[in-house]
C-alpha positions, -999 to +999 in steps of 0.1 A: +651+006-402+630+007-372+611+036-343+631+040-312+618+053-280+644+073-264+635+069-226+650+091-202+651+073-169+624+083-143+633+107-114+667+099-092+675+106-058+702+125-071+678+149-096+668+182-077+699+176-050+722+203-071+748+177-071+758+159-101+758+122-103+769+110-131+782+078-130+780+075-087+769+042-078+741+033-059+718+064-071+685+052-079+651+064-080+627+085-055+596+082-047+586+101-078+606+083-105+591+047-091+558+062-098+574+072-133+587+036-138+548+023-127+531+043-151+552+030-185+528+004-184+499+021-189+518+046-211+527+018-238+500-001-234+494+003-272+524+003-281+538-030-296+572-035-280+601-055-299+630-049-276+643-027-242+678-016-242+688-001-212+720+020-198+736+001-169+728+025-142+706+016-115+685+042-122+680+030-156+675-006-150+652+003-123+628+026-147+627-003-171+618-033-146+581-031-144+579-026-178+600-055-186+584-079-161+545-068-183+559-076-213+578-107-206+606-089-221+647-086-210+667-059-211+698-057-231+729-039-213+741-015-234+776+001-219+777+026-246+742+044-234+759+051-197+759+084-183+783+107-193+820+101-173+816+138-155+854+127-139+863+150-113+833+173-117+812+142-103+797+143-067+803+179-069+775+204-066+765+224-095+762+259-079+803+255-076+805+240-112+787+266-128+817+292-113+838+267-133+854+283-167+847+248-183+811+255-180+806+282-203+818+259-221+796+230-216+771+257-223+784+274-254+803+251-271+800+214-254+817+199-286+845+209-274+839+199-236+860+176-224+856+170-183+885+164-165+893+129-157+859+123-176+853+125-210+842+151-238+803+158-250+818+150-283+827+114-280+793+109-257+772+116-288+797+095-310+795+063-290+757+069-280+747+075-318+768+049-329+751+023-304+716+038-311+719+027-351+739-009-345+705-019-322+681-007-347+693-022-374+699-054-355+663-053-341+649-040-380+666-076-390+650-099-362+615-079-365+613-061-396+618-024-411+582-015-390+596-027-358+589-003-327+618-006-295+625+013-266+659+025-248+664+040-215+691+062-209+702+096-195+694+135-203+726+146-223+731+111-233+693+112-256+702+148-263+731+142-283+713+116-305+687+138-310+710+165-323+719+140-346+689+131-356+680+164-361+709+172-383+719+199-355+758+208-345+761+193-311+766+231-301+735+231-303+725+203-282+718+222-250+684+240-270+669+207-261+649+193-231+650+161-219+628+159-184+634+127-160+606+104-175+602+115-205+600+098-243+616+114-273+609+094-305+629+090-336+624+069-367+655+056-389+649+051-425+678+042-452+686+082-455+673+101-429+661+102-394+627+114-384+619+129-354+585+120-338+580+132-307+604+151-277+605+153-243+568+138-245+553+132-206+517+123-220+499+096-221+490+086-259+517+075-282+502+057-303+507+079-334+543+063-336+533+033-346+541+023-383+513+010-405+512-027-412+537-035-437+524-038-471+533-066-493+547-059-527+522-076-552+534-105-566+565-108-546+566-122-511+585-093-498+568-065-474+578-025-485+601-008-471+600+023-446+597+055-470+625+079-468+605+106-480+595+132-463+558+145-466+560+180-487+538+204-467+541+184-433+522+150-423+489+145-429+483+125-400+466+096-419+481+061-413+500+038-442 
């Protein structure tokens, strides 16, 4: 199984305007979240790139497009990392929302939001998580268990797969901060997921990177990702 770079897309013209997009058409990114989409480059410079998945907002497809053109890589549409369908809450602003008795909801207990018109938090992390694994494993078989990939989608969106990545109830999902630009980083393995990195807006991520696979002597077969964790936390050292 391989490392996946959860991507939220860079700043929108929608972000900071107390209205909430969702799946509006035509929002795409500001000054600020161009800048974002510029600096990926640099960002992943070291970081050796085997696919880009994106959702198919603009906003999204826009954050991935100068790092696509550097790398001489395309982008794979992936319906099922869309923004949440908000339904009738979208467009609207969220100072009115929030007077809303759905939104203690959302807050409290979003597995059992459902928006109306839209649909629930519940079947977002379902279809999103679901996506997430069928990629990676596809992308583990093209490249190998130490391949490294990147996705670009939206803030509850990579929340809810990283509530189930970190084995959290997605009630729990709102403890977790996903900032426009940011990378979250989550390795699969055959029995559980490990968490790298969240909400990371630095510059170095090269301490995600898997160590060249190692063959197993006398066979011509590579080893496997380990599925075990370190007792007493990670050492830091590589392989």
């Amino acid at each position: 199984m391989g490392t996946v770079i959860m991507l939220r897309h860079g700043r929108s013209t929608a972000n900071g305007s107390g209205v909430l997009a969702g799946r509006s058409p035509k929002i795409g990114l500001d000054d600020d979240g161009r800048a974002q989409a510029r600096t990926l480059v640099d960002r992943l410079a070291g970081i050796p790139l085997a696919a880009l998945v994106a959702s198919p907002m603009l906003r999204c497809r826009q954050t991935l497009a100068p790092l696509a053109r550097a790398r001489e890589l395309s982008r794979s549409i992936e319906s099922r990392l869309s923004e949440v369908d908000y339904g009738d809450w979208t467009g609207r602003e969220l100072k009115t929302l929030a007077k809303e008795p759905l939104w203690r909801i959302v807050q409290s207990h979003p597995s059992a939001a459902v928006f109306p018109g839209g649909e629930g938090l519940a079947n977002v992390q379902s279809r999103a998580v679901a996506a997430v694994r069928e990629h990676d494993a596809r992308i583990s078989a093209e490249h190998g268990d130490h391949a490294v990939w990147l996705l670009c989608s939206h803030g509850d969106v990579i929340k809810s797969i990283l509530a189930d990545a970190l084995g959290q109830h997605l009630d729990s999902f709102q403890r977790i901060v996903v900032d426009p630009g940011s990378m979250s980083v989550v390795r699969y393995t055959d029995t559980r997921p490990f968490v790298l990195r969240i909400n990371d807006l630095g510059g170095d991520l090269g301490g995600i990177v898997p160590p060249p696979p190692k063959p197993v002597k006398g066979k011509r077969r590579t080893k496997k990702m380990s599925s075990e964790a370190e007792v007493g936390g990670s050492t830091g050292r590589k392989g």
